[in-house]
C-alpha positions in Angstrom: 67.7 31.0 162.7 64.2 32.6 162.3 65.5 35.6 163.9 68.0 36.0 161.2 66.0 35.6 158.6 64.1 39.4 159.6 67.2 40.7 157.5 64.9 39.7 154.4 61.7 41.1 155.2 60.1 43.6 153.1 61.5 47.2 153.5 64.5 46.2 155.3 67.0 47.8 152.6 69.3 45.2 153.2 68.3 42.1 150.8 70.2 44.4 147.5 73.4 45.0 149.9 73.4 40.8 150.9 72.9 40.3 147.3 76.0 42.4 146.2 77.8 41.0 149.2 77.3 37.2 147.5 78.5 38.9 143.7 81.8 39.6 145.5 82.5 36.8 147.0 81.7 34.7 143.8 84.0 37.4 141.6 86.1 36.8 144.9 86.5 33.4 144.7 86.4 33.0 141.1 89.5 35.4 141.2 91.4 33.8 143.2 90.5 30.6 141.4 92.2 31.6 138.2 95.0 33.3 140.1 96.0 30.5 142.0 95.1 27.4 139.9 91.9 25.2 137.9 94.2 22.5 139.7 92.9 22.9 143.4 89.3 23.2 142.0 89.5 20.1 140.0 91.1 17.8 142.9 88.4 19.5 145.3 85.8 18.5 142.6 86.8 14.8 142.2 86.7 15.0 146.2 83.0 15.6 146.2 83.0 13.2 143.3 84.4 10.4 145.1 83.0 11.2 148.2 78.9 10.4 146.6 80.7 7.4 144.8 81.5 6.0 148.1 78.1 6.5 149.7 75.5 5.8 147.1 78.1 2.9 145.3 77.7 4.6 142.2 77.7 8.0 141.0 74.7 10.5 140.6 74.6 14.0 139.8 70.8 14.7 141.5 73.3 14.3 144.8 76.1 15.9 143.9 73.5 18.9 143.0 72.6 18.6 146.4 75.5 18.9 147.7 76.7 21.6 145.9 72.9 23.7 147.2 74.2 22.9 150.4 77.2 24.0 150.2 75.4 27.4 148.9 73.1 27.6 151.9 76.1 27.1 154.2 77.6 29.7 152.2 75.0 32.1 152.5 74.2 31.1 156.3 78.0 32.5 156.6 77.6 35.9 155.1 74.5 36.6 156.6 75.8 36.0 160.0 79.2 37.3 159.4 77.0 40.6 157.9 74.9 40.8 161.0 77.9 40.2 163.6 79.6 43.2 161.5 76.5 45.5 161.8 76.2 44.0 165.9 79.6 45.3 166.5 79.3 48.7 165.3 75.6 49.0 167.0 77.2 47.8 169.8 79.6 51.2 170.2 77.2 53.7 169.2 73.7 52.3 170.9 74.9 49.5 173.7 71.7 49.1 175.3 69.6 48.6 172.5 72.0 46.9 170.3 70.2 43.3 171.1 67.6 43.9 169.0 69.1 45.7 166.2 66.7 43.8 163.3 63.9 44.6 165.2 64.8 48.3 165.6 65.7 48.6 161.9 62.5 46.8 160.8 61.0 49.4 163.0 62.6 52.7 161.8 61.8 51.4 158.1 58.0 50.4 159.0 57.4 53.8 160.7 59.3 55.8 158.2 56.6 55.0 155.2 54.0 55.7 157.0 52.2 58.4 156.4 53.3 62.0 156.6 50.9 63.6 159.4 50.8 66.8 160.5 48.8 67.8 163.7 47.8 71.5 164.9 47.1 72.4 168.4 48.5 72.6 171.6 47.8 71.7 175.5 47.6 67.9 176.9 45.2 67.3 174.0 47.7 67.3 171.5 50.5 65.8 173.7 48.4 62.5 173.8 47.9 62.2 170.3 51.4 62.5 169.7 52.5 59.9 172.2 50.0 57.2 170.1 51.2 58.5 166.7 54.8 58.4 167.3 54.1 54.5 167.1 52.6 54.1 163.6 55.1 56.9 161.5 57.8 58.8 162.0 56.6 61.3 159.8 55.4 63.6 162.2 54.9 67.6 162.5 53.5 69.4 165.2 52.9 72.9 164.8 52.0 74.3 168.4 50.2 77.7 169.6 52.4 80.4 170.4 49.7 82.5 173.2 50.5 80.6 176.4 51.3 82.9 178.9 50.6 81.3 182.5 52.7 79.8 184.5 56.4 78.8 183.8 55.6 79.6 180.2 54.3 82.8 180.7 57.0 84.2 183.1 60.2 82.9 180.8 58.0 84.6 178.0 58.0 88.1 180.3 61.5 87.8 181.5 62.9 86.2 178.6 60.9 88.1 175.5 60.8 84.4 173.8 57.8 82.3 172.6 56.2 79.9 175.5 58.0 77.1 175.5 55.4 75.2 177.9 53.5 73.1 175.1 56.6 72.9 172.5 58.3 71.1 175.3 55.1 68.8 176.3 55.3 67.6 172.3 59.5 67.3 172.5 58.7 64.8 174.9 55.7 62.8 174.0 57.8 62.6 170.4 61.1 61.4 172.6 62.2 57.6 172.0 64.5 58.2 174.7 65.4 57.4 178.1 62.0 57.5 181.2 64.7 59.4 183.4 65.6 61.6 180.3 61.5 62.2 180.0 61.2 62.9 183.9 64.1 65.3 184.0 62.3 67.4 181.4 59.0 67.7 183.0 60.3 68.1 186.5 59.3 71.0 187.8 61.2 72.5 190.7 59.4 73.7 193.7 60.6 75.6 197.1 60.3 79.4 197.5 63.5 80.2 194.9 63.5 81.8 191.8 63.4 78.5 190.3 60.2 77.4 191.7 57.2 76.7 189.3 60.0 76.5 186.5 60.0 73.0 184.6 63.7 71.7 183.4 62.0 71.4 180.1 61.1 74.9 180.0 64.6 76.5 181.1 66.7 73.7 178.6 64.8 75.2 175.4 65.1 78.9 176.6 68.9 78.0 177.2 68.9 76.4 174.0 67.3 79.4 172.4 69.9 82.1 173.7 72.3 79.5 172.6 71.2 79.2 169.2 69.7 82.8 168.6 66.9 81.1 167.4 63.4 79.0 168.5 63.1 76.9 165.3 66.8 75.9 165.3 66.7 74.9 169.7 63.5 73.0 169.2 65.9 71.3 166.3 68.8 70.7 168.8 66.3 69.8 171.3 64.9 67.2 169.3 68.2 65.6 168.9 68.8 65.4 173.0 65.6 63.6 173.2 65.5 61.9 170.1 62.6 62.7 168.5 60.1 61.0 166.3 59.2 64.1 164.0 59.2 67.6 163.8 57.8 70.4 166.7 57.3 73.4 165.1 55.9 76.8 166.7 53.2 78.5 164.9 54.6 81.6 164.9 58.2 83.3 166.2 56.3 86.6 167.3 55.5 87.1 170.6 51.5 87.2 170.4 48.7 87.7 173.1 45.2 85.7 173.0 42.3 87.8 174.0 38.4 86.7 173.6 35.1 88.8 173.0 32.4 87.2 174.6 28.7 87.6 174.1 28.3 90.7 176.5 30.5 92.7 174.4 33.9 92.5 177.1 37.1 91.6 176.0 39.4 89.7 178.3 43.3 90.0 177.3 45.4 86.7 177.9 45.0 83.5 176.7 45.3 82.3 181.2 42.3 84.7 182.0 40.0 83.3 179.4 38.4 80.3 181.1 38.3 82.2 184.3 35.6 84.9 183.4 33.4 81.8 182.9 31.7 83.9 180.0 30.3 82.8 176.7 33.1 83.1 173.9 31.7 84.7 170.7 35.4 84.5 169.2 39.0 84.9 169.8 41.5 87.1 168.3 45.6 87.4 168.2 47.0 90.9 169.5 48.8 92.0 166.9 46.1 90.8 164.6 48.8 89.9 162.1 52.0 87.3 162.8 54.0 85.7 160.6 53.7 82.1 160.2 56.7 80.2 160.5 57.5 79.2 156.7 58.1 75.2 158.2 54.5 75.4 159.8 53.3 76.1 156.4 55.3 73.6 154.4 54.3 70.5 157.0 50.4 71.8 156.0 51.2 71.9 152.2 52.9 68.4 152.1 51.0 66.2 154.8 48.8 63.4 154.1 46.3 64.4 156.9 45.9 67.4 158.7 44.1 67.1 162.4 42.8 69.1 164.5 42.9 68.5 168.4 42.4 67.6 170.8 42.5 70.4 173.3 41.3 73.5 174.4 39.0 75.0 171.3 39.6 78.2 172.0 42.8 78.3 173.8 44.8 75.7 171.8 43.6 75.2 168.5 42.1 78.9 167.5 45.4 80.3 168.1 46.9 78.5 165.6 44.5 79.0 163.0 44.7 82.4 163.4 48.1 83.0 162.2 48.4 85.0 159.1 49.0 81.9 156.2 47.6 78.8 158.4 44.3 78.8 157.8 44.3 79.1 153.8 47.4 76.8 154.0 44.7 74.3 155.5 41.8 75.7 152.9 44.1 74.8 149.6 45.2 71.7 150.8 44.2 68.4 149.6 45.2 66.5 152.7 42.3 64.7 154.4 41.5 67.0 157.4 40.2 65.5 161.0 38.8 67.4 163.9 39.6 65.3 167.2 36.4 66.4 169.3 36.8 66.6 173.3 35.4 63.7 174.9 34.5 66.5 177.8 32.9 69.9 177.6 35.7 73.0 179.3 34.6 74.4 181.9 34.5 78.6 181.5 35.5 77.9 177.7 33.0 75.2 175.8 30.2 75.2 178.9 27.4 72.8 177.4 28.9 72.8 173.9 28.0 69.8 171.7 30.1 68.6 169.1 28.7 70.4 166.2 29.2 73.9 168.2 32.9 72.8 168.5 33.0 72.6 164.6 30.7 75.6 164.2 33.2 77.6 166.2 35.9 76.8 164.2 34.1 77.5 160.7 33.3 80.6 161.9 36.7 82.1 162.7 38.2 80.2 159.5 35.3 79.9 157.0 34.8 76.7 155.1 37.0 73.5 153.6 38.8 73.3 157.4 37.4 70.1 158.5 36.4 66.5 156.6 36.0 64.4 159.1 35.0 64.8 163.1 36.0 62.3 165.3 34.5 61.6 168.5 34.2 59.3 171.6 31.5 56.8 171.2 32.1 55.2 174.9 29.8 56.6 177.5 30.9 58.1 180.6 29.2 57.3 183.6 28.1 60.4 185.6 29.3 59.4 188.9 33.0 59.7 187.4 32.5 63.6 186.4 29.9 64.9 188.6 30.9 68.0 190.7 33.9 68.7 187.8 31.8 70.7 185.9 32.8 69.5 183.1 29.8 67.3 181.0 30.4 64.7 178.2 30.0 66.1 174.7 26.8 65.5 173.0 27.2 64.5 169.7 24.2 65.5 167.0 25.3 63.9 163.8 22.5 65.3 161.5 24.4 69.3 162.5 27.9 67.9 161.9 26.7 66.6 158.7 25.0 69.9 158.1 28.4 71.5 158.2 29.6 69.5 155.7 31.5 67.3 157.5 31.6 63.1 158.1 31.8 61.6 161.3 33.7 58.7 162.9 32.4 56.9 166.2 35.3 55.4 168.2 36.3 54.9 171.4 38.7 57.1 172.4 38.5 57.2 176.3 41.5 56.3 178.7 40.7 53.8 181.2 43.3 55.6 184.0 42.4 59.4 183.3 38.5 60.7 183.4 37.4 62.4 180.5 40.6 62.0 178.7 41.6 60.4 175.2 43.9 57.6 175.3 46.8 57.7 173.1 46.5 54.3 171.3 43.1 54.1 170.7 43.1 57.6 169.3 46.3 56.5 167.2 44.4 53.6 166.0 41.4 55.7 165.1 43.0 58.4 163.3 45.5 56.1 161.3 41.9 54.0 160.5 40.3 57.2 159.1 43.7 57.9 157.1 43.9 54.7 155.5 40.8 54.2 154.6 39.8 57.3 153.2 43.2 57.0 151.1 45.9 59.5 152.2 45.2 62.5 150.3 41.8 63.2 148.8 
């Protein structure tokens, strides 16, 4: 019975359609009442009548009230089930497996679609692992991914192919999916041997199918999204095929965003090759209309810059009056953010993008004992609060570390940190 009674919580959508259900049935029955005959009624009526003389020896209308509520909650018991075993049955056909908990599901889909609309820039694992802990507090989700992979399955569809890398797109698809774990696994399996399939991930080859199919990379990210039944939006950055290079502090230039962290050279800034690519028009619009914007995590350079540097992104970000986060690293890159504190991460951002980019930093508060990244060299970011505040920006102290993967973020905590930030600081400034 308590089960039954989740058809009546808040946000539900479904008390107003009960509600008219009971109106027709009373015009219903009234109907038929006058077309049939006052007759019936009155006989049932002395019925009752006679029925509370008989018990009580006398009659009293505080019971016959009683009766008559009961009768209404038997009523209402009846439409209520009878509404739910109509719904079941239809669930049943379309979603089988899931169909059980039907009022869970709904109260689910409702909860997460008010939630707050988030959009989140980036690319990498970083990103992937924030998205897996949003998905479960709104459905309200964009991700608008870098466009300058070009290593391995990625990087040869993008040569053979002449499309946008679809390596990091996919790794959001699925971290969005509320699908099927064999559906998720057939996506990221990657096919090995000495073929011409080897290195390839399903994933990949599914969205570059999708794209010859469609004509389009926006539109087979759409119809991709649909396969896996996704929890918000993926959107590239750009649609033009664009090449990372850096300029490091000894005046070189290395071309490709893969042969970046392999100089191991001190990055005084990246730059897109053209300079100038058109933003994709819904990568703008989910910046203009979000709640809160974030940053991260992932590669500074590699995954986040790239974005940024899009023609329309970065000003997009600048006029906004979402509430903007920067998810800092837990761990320093090694050949891309060597010894880099937390501040130097923001600094380096500023510096390509100017001011009004960041609000808040977030950061890992949990230390990491040395014995569990010793030799990686990788280091734990130091954070100096007094030169984050310098920049202009606040900071949050969770923790954010996984307890299965060194050095990584893990998904709910970070979902439970960014959402606290969101709320608390109201949405939109």
């Amino acid at each position: 019975m308590f089960h039954l009674l989740k058809w009546l919580y808040p946000g539900m959508k479904m008390k107003r359609w009960l509600l008219l259900f009971a109106v027709g049935v009373m015009l219903f029955s009234f109907g038929g009442a006058l077309a049939i005959n006052y007759e019936y009624l009155g006989r049932a009526e002395e019925q009752i009548f006679l029925f509370v003389y008989r018990t009580v020896g006398s009659y009293n209308y505080a019971i016959t009230a009683i009766v008559g509520v009961v009768i209404v909650i038997i009523g209402s018991c009846m439409m209520l089930w009878a509404t739910r075993s109509i719904i079941r049955s239809i669930i049943a056909v379309l979603i089988p497996d899931r169909s059980e908990n039907l009022v869970d599901l709904i109260y689910q889909e409702r909860k997460l679609g008010r939630g707050p609309a988030v959009t989140v820039i980036g690319g990498g694992h970083g990103l992937s692992v924030l998205l897996r802990g949003i998905k479960s507090s709104t459905n309200n989700v964009s991700a608008v991914v870098t466009v300058a992979d070009d290593g391995g399955s990625s990087g040869r569809l993008r040569e053979e192919l002449g499309i946008i890398p679809p390596g990091d797109l996919r790794n959001c698809l699925v971290a969005l999916a509320d699908t099927e774990p064999l559906m998720e696994k057939l996506f990221q399996y990657r096919f090995e041997g000495n073929s011409a399939l080897a290195g390839h991930s399903f994933g990949n080859l599914f969205i570059a199918a999708m794209n010859e199919v469609t004509g389009d990379m926006e539109t087979a990210l759409k119809e991709s999204s649909k396969v896996l039944a996704v929890k918000g939006r993926v959107i590239p950055a750009s649609k033009e095929s664009v090449r990372l290079d850096a300029v490091m502090t000894d005046g070189t230039v290395v071309e490709g965003e893969s042969q970046i962290p392999e100089v191991h050279k001190k990055i005084r800034r990246v730059q897109l090759f053209p300079e100038h690519v058109q933003a994709v028009p819904a990568a703008i619009e989910a910046i203009e209309t979000a709640d809160a914007i974030i940053l991260g995590p992932g590669s500074l350079y590699t995954s986040i810059m790239p974005n940024l540097l899009v023609d329309g992104v970065a000003s997009a970000l600048k006029k906004s009056n979402a509430i903007k986060i920067y998810i800092c690293n837990v761990m320093t890159q090694p050949g891309e953010t060597d010894n880099y504190s937390a501040s130097q991460h923001v600094k380096a951002i500023l510096d390509h993008t100017g001011r009004d980019m960041i609000d808040f930093v977030l950061v890992n508060s949990t230390p990491i004992p040395e014995t569990m990244w010793r030799g990686t060299g990788a280091t734990p970011v130091i954070i100096d609060e007094d030169k984050i505040n310098a920049l202009g920006c606040g900071l949050f102290k969770e923790d954010l570390v996984s307890t299965t993967e060194v050095g990584r973020h893990d998904p709910d905590k970070l979902c439970a940190a960014v959402m606290k930030i969101i709320y608390s600081m109201g949405g939109r400034k």
